[in-house]
C-alpha angles and dihedrals in degrees: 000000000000131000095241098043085053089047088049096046088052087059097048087048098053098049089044091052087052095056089052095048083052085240124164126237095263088068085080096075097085094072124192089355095089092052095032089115096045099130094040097051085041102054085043094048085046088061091047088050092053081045104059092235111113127124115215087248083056092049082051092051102040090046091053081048096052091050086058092050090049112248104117085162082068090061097067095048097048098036092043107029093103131043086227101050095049095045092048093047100030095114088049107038092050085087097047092043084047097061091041085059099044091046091052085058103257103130105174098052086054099052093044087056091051086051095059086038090060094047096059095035123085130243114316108008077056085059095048095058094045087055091048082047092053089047087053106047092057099056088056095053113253098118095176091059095049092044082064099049093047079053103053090037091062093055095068101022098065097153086069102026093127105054083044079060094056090050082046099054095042085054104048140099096211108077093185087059095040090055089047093047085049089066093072101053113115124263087248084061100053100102085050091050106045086056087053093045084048097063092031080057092052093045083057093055098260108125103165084050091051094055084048099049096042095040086053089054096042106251077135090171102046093049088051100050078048098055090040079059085058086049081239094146093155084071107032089057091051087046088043098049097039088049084057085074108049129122089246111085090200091060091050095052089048090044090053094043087055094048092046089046107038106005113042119195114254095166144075095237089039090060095046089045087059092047097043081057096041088056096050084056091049095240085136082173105057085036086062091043094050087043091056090043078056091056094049089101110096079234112035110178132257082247091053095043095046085045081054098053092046090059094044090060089045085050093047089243091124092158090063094046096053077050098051088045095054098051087046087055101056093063131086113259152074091271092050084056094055085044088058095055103039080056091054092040087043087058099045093055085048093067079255090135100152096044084042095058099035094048089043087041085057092040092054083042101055097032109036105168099041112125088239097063099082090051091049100048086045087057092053087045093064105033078059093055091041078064101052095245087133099172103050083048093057098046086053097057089040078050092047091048097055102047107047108012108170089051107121083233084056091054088044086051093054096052094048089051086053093045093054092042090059086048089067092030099249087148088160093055082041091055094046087056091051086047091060097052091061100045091046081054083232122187088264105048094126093050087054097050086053088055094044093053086052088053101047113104097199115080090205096055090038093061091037094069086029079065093043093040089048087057097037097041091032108161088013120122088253088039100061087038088047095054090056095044089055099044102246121147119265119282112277122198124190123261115253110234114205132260140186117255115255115245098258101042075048085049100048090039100059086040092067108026076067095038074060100041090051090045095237084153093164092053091045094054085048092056100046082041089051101044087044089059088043103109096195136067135134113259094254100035088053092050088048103054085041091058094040080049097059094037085057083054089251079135095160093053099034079061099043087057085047103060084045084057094061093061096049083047130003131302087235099047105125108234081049099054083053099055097049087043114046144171108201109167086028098157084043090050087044105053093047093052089053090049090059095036089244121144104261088215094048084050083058105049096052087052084058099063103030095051113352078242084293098148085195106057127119118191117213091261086060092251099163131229135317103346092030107232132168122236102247089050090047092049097046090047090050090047094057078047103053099236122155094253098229099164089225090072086083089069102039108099110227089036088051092050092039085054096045097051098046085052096045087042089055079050098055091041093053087052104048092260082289093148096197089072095025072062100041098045087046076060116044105000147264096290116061090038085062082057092049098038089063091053119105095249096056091101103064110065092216100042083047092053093043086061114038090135096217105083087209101057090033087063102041083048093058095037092057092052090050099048095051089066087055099058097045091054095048100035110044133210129019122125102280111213113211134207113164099291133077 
């Protein structure tokens, strides 16, 4: 089952779970936390069931469980499988046998069942499962019924009138009517409800009205076959080819499909256009074939030959692509500069070294100020040092350093010269190097006052700079590590007091707690999608619909508005730092982290960084859910546990979390509770924190971190520390375990 049907079928479950606890819309608000335990209650109220034990409250439980962990086929046999326990929960299970139905894909027995929900239910729960009828009886088909329920759902449900109108208007016969309902819909809704006007406009016959319409909310395909139909292929070509660039890979593969098929390039950009497309859906070898269409032209640009060449080393034809580099840098223009260095870069990567050097020598040469050029010359430097041609290597980065010192490669090279000079025990050339990356305010400035303050061979000056690093570095990774160094108490954050919403964060918020209920999940992702892009919000309103965002469990956006929020305050403003770093499902993480003896905070911390608490998320390696964990590792820790193995787990909150601290304990276990490798080897595996653990340094937990030598797990290292700070300051008290670091 996929991620987003078991996400969608979280959300049904909790708003149908609402309706049977009799709660009001404003109970939402407290997101993943009251099903935070699903798999847990589920697999103890199983064992009641084998056992003949459970009570009907428990059926009724346990049934509501099994739709969140997406087994609808489970809630007819335990809601039906006696004649008394159908009969005694009858007026409470119709909702619950509603949405497995409606899960299976039966969709009008479902709606018939929330129809007979809404009909014994009061006032606004009434007006929830009509909605969900409505819902339903569109999807199977019978618009004029659904057009009722909608209806009847919008008399009761104000507070989302307008987006019912929009369901409304998709759903009915009269067009006229439709275009007025759509009207009402919300502004967040605009872009929705434009694509909807544009196919109730061509069911009225207007057909010019309808492209518009549909082009202006972004059905970019469908305007443009349209507008092919008008034999308007002036703008059909100009829809089609902009489609071919849109976020949405399926609309670039339908975009594609209707140029190939009705508006076939002519032009330079048009084929590029096409390959650019072919190479996003991963077709490498339509995307060549479109590219050499491109260079058809006796004179194909600088911009068409480097596109060329991009879409040859995608393709593995990294020959052809040295070839089409070359010809685009030998013309006169910005593009025929960046040609010059990807040859040089392509050659580089292709064990090329001395045509490499000798071709980005020449780039930084010729084109001296290109932004390009730092990054070229870097690249020569350490190829050079690869090599073991130290000292050239070493007057390219100083070279590096003095021409363009605030470069993020300057600040690199800085760093490299320091490090060497440490190597032969210059501490005195390695602190001068630290020293300029403070003056020249690098990226790294607080990295190198860390390693000033090391260096330094008087007490008194070292925690001197530990004091400044810990104020100027405040909730960083050096300068938690610099408060402690230099004796200064922990981190202490102010406590939030708390404020009533302001009317439009209130607005937003039961809006969308009932777009949820309803299961109007579209709507719903419009309207967070629609408040996030939103530039503009007053200071308190934007910390408010950030914080009702992350309480829904809408953790990605909540954050997003969060970091907006710094800038409009403070980065260490206190409400801020909660919202970017938050602890939703704080007793269940607890508790686990309890169960295995792990630091709750440090738990945290390390949620933080693998999914931001977002039970959903899949990282491109194809790591699950909250703690995320790969599926081998999942399946190997569920099997010493003795856990049915079902893959869908990864992606259930409370088993996710259950999987992942049983792995990181073992971890800690294997390490000696020593938490700096137990976090490494989370990160990159077992085997290459054996190879640092035997090196001299090992045994102090800074130096070890300082030279991890995987950037990447250096820097999650650092980042969970730091974190854990964090989340002490901001989230007291809990016993705080403690193990050398802060």
């Amino acid at each position: 089952m996929s991620v987003k049907r078991i996400v969608s079928l979280l959300s049904l479950v909790t708003g149908v779970s609402l309706l049977l606890a009799g709660s009001t819309s404003a109970q939402v608000a407290s997101g993943l936390d009251g099903s935070a335990a699903t798999w847990r209650e589920a697999v103890r109220l199983r064992a009641g069931l084998a056992a003949d034990s459970a009570r009907p409250e428990d059926l009724l439980r346990l049934a509501e469980l099994e739709l969140a962990l997406g087994q609808p086929d489970r809630v007819h046999r335990i809601l039906t499988g006696s004649a008394e326990t159908a009969e005694g929960l009858a007026h409470r299970s119709t909702p619950l046998l509603a949405a497995a139905e409606y899960e299976l894909g039966r969709f009008g027995s479902a709606a018939a069942m929330f129809g007979q929900a809404a009909a014994g239910l009061p006032g606004r729960e009434a007006a929830v499962m009509a909605a969900r009828a409505g819902d339903a009886y569109e999807k199977a088909g019978q618009r004029d019924i659904a057009v009722l329920y909608y209806r009847l759902a919008a008399y009761s449900l104000q507070e989302i009138a307008g987006w019912l109108a929009l369901r409304e208007a998709r759903t009915s016969r009269d067009g006229r009517r439709a275009v007025a309902l759509l009207a009402r819909v919300p502004r967040e809704g605009r872009v929705l409800a434009l694509s909807v006007r544009g196919e109730v406009l061509l069911a009225l016959g207007d057909t010019v009205g309808a492209v518009d319409a549909l082009a202006a909310g972004g059905v970019l395909p469908r305007a443009a076959s349209l507008a092919v139909a008008l034999d308007d292929t002036v703008l059909a070509r100009a829809l089609a080819y902009r489609s071919m660039d849109a976020a949405d890979t399926a609309v670039v593969r339908e975009g594609l499909s209707l140029v190939v098929t009705h508006l076939p390039a002519h032009t330079e950009q048009e084929f590029l256009a096409l390959a650019r497309a072919a190479a996003r859906l991963r077709s490498f070898r339509e995307a060549v074939r479109y590219a050499e269409a491109a260079m058809a032209a006796d004179t194909p640009s600088a911009a068409a030959l480097v596109a060329f060449g991009d879409v040859l080393v995608q393709a593995g034809q990294s020959g052809r692509a040295l070839v089409a580099y070359q010809r685009a840098a030998s013309l006169q223009d910005e593009r025929a500069q960046v040609a010059a260095y990807k040859r040089g870069a392509l050659l580089m990567r292709l064990g090329q070294s001395a045509r490499g050097i000798t071709e980005l020598t020449a780039f930084v040469e010729r084109y001296p100020s290109h932004r390009l050029a730092p990054v070229a010359l870097y690249a020569v430097a350490d190829r050079h040092a690869r090599n073991r041609r130290r000292q050239t290597a070493e007057a390219l980065f100083c070279e590096i350093s003095e021409r363009w010192p605030q470069h993020s490669h300057a600040s690199q090279a800085r760093f490299k010269l320091a490090e060497w000079a440490l190597s032969r025990r210059d501490t005195a050339a390695a602190a001068d190097w630290y020293r300029a990356e403070v003056n020249a305010a690098g990226l790294q400035k607080n990295v190198a006052l860390f390693h000033l303050a090391m260096l330094a061979s008087d007490s008194l000056a070292a925690k001197g700079i530990f004091a400044t690093l810990a104020r100027v570095d405040s909730i960083g990774y050096y300068g938690t590590i610099a408060r402690q160094l230099a004796g200064l108490p922990p981190m202490r954050i102010d406590p939030v007091s708390e404020a009533p919403l302001s009317a439009a964060a209130d607005k937003l918020l039961v809006a969308l707690d009932l777009l949820r209920e309803s299961h109007l999940l579209e709507e719903a992702t419009v309207l967070v999608d629609a408040v996030v892009a939103q530039e503009r919000h007053p200071p308190a309103e934007l910390l408010d619909v950030a914080e009702g965002l992350v309480e829904r469990g809408y953790m990605a956006e909540g954050i997003r508005l969060g970091w907006r929020a710094a800038r409009q305050y403070t980065l260490n403003h206190p409400r801020v730092l909660r919202v970017i770093y938050p602890w939703p499902n704080r007793e269940l993480i607890e508790a686990e982290a309890m169960d295995h003896e792990v630091d709750p905070y440090l738990l945290a911390a390390l949620i933080r960084q693998e999914s931001a608490f977002r039970a959903e998320v899949i990282s491109h390696a194809g790591a699950y859910g909250l703690m995320q964990l790969m599926p081998a590792t999942a399946r190997e820790v569920a099997r010493k546990l003795q856990v049915e193995w079902d893959p869908t787990l990864l992606t259930v909150l409370d088993a996710n979390l259950h999987l992942g601290v049983t792995h990181f304990a073992y971890l800690l276990r294997r390490y000696s509770e020593d938490v700096i490798p137990a976090l490494a080897a989370y990160n990159a595996g077992s085997t290459p924190v054996r190879r640092w653990l035997a090196r001299p340094e090992a045994n102090d937990p800074v130096r070890f971190v300082e030279r991890i030598p995987y950037q990447e797990t250096r820097g999650y290292v650092r980042t969970v520390l730091r974190n854990r700070s964090l989340y002490r300051a901001l989230y007291p008290p809990t016993p705080v375990f403690t193990d050398g670091m802060p």
